[in-house]
NUGULUM-689710 format. One record per atom (N, C-alpha, C): x, y, z; residue in three letters. Coordinates in nm, 2 decimals, padded with zeros to 4 digits. Layout:
REM residues N
<site c1="X" c2="Y" c3="Z" pati="ala"/>
...
***
This chain:
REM residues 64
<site c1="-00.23" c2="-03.34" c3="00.83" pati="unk"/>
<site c1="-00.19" c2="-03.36" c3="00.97" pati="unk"/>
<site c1="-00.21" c2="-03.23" c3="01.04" pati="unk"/>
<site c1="-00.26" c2="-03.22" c3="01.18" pati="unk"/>
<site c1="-00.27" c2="-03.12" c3="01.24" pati="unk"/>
<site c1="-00.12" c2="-03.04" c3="01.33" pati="unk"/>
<site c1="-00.15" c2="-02.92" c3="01.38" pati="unk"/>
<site c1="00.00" c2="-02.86" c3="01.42" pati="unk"/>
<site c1="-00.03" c2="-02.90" c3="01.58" pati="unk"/>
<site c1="00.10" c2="-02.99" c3="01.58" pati="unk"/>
<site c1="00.16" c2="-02.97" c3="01.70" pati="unk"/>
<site c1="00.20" c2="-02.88" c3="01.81" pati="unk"/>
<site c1="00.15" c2="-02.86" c3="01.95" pati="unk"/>
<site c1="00.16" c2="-02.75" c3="02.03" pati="unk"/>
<site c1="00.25" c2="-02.82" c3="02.15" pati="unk"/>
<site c1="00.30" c2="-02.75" c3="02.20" pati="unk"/>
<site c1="00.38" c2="-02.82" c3="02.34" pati="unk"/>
<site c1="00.29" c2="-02.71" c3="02.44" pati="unk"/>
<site c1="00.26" c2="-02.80" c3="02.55" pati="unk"/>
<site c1="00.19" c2="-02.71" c3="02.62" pati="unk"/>
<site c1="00.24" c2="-02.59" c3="02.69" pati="unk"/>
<site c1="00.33" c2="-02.54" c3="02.70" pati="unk"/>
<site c1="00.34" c2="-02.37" c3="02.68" pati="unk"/>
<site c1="00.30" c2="-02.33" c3="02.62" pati="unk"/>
<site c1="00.25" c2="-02.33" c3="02.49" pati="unk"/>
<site c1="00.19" c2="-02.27" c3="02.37" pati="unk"/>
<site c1="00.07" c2="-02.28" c3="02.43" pati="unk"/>
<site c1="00.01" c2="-02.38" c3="02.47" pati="unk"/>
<site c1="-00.11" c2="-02.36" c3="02.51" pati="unk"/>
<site c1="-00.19" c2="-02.29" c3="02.63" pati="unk"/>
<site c1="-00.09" c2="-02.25" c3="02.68" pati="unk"/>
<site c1="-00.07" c2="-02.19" c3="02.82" pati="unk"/>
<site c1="-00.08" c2="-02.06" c3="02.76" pati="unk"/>
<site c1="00.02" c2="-02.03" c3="02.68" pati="unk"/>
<site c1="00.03" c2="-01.91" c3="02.61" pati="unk"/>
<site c1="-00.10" c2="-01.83" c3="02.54" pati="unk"/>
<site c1="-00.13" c2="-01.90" c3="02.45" pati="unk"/>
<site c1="-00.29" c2="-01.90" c3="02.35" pati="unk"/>
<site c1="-00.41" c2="-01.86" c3="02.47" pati="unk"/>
<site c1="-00.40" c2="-01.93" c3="02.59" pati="unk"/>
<site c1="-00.48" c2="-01.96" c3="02.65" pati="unk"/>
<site c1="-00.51" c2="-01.77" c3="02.74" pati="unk"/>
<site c1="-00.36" c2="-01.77" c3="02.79" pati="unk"/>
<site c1="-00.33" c2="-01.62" c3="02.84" pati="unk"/>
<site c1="-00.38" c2="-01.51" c3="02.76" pati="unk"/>
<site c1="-00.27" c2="-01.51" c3="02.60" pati="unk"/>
<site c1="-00.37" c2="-01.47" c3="02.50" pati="unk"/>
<site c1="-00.52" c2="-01.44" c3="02.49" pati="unk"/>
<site c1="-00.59" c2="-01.52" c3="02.50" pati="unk"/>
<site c1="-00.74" c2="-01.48" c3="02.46" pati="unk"/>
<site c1="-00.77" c2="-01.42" c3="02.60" pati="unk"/>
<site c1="-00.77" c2="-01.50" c3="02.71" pati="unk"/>
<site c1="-00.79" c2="-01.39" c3="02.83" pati="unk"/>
<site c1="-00.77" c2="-01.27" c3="02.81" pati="unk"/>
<site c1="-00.64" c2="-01.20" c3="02.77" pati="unk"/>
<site c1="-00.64" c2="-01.08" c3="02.79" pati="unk"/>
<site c1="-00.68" c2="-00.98" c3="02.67" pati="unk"/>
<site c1="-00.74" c2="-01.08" c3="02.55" pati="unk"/>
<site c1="-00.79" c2="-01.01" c3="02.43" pati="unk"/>
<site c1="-00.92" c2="-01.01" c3="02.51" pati="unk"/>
<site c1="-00.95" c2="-01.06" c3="02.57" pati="unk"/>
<site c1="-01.15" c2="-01.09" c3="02.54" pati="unk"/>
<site c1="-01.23" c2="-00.98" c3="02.56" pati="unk"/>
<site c1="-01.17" c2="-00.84" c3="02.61" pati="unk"/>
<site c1="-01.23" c2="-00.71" c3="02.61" pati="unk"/>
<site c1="-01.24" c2="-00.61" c3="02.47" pati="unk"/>
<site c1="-01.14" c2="-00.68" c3="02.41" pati="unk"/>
<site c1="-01.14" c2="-00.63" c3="02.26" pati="unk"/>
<site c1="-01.27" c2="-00.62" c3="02.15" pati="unk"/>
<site c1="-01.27" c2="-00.56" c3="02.07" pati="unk"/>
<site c1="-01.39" c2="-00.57" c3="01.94" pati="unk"/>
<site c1="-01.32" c2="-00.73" c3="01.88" pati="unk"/>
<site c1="-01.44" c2="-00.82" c3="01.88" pati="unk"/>
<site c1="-01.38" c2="-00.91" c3="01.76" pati="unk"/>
<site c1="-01.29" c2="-00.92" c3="01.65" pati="unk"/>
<site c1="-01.32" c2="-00.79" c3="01.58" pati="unk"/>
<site c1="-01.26" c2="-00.80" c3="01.46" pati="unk"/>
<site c1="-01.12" c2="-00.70" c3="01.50" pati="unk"/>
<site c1="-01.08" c2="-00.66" c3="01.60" pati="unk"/>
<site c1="-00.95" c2="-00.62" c3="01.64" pati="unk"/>
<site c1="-00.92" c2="-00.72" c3="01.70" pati="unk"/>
<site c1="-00.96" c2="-00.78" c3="01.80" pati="unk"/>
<site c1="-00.87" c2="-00.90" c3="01.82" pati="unk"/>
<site c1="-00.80" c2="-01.02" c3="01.73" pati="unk"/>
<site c1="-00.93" c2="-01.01" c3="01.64" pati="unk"/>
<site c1="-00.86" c2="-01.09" c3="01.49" pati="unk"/>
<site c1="-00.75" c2="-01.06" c3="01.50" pati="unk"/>
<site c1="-00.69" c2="-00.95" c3="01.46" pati="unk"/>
<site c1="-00.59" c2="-00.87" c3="01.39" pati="unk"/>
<site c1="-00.50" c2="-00.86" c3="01.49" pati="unk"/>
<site c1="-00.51" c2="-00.84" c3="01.65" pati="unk"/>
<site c1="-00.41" c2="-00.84" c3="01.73" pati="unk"/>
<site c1="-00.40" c2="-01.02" c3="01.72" pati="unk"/>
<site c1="-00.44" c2="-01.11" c3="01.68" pati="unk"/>
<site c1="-00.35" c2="-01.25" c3="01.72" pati="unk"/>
<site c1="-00.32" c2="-01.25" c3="01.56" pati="unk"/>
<site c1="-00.35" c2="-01.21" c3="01.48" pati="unk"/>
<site c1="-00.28" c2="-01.22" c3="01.36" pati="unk"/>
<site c1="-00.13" c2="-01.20" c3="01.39" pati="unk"/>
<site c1="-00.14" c2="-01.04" c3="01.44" pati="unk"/>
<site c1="-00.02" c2="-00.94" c3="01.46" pati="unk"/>
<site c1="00.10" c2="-01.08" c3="01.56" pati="unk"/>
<site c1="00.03" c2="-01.09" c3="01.65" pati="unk"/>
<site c1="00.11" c2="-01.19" c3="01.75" pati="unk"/>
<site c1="00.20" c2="-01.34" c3="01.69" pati="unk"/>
<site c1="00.11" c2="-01.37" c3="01.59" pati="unk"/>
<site c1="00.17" c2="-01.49" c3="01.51" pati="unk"/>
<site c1="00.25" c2="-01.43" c3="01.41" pati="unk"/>
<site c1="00.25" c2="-01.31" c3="01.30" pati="unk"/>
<site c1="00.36" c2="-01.26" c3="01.23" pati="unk"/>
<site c1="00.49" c2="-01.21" c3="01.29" pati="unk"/>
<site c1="00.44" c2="-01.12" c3="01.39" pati="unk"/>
<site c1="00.61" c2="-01.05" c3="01.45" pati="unk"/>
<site c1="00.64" c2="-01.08" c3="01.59" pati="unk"/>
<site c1="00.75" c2="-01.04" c3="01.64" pati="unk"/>
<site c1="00.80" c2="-01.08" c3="01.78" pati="unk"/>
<site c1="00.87" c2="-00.95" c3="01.80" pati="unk"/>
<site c1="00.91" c2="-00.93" c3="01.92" pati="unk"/>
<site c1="00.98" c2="-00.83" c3="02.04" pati="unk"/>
<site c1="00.93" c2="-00.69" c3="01.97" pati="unk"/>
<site c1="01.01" c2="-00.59" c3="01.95" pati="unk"/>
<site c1="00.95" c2="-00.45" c3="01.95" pati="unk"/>
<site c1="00.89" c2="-00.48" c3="01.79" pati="unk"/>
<site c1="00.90" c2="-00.50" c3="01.70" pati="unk"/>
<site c1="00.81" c2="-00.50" c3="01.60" pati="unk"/>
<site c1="00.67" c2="-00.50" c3="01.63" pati="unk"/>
<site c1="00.64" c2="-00.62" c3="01.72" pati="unk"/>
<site c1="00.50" c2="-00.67" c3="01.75" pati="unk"/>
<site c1="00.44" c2="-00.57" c3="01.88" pati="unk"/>
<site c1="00.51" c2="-00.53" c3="01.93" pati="unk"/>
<site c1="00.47" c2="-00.37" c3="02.02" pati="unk"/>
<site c1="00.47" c2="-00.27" c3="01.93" pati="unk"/>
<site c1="00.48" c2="-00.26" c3="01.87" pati="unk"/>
<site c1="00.54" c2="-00.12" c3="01.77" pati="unk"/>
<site c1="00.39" c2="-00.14" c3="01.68" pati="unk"/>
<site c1="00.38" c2="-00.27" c3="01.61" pati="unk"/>
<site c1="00.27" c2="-00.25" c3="01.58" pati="unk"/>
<site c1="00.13" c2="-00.31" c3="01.62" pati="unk"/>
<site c1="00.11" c2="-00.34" c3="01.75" pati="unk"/>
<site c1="00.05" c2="-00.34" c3="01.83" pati="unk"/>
<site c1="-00.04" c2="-00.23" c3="01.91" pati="unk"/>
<site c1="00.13" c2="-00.11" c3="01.94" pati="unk"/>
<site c1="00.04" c2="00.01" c3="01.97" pati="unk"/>
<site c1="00.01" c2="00.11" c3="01.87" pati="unk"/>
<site c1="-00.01" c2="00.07" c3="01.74" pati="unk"/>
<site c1="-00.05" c2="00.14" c3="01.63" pati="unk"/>
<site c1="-00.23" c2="00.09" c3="01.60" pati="unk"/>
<site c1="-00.21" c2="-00.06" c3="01.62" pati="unk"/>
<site c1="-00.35" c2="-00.10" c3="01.60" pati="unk"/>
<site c1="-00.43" c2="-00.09" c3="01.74" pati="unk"/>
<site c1="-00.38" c2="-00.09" c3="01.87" pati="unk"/>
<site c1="-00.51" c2="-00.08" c3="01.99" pati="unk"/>
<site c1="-00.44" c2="00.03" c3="02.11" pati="unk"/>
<site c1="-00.34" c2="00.10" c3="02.06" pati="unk"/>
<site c1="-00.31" c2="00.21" c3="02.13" pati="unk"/>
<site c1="-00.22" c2="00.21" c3="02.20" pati="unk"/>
<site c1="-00.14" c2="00.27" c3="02.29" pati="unk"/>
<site c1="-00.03" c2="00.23" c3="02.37" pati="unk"/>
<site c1="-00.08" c2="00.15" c3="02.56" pati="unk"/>
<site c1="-00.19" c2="00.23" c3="02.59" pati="unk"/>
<site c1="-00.23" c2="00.15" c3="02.75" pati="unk"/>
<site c1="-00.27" c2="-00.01" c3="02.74" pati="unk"/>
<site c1="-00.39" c2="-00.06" c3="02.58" pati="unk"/>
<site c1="-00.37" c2="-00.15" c3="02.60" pati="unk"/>
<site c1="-00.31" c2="-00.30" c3="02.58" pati="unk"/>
<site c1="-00.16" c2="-00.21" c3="02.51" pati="unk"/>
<site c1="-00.09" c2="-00.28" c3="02.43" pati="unk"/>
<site c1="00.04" c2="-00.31" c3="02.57" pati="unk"/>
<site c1="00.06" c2="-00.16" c3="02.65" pati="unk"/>
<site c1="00.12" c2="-00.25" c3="02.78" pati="unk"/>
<site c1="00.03" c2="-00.32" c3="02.82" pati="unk"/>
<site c1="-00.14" c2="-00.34" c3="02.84" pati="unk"/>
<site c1="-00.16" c2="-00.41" c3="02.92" pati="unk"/>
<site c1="-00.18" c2="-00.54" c3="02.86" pati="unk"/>
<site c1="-00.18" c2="-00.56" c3="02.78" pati="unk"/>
<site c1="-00.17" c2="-00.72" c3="02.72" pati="unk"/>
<site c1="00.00" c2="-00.75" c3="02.72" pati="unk"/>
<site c1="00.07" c2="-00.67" c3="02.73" pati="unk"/>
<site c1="00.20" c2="-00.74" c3="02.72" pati="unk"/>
<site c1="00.23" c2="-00.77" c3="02.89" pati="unk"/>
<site c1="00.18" c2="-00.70" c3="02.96" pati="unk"/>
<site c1="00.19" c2="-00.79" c3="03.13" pati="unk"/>
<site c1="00.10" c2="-00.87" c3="03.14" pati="unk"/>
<site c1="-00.03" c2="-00.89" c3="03.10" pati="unk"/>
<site c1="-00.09" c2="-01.00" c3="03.12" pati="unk"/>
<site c1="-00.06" c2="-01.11" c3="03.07" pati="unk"/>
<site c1="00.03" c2="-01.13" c3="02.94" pati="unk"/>
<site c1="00.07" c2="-01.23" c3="02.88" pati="unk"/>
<site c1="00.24" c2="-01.27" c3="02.95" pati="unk"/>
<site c1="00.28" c2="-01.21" c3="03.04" pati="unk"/>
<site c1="00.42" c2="-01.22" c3="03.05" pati="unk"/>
<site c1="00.40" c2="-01.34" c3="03.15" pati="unk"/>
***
């Protein structure tokens, strides 16, 4: 069976890749990995470890 999404999620995903799509591929990989493993300061924390601290605020306001 496939995974069910409620459309926020999709809204969400959707924001998501918008604001990845400046990224290297293969770091964005890794930043939506990071996104589906951790949540609140974890997933900042190691967010600005893998793409730095400017673009890590900046995908956290584009996704808000």
């Amino acid at each position: 069976m496939g995974s069910i999404f409620k459309p926020e999620d999709k809204t969400r995903r959707r924001m998501i890749e918008r604001a990845l799509e400046d990224l290297d591929p293969n770091i964005r990989d890794a930043v939506k990995r990071l996104i589906e493993d951790y949540q609140g300061k974890d997933l900042e924390k190691k967010l600005r470890d893998l793409i730095g601290l400017k673009k890590t605020i900046d995908l956290i306001e584009k996704t808000k």
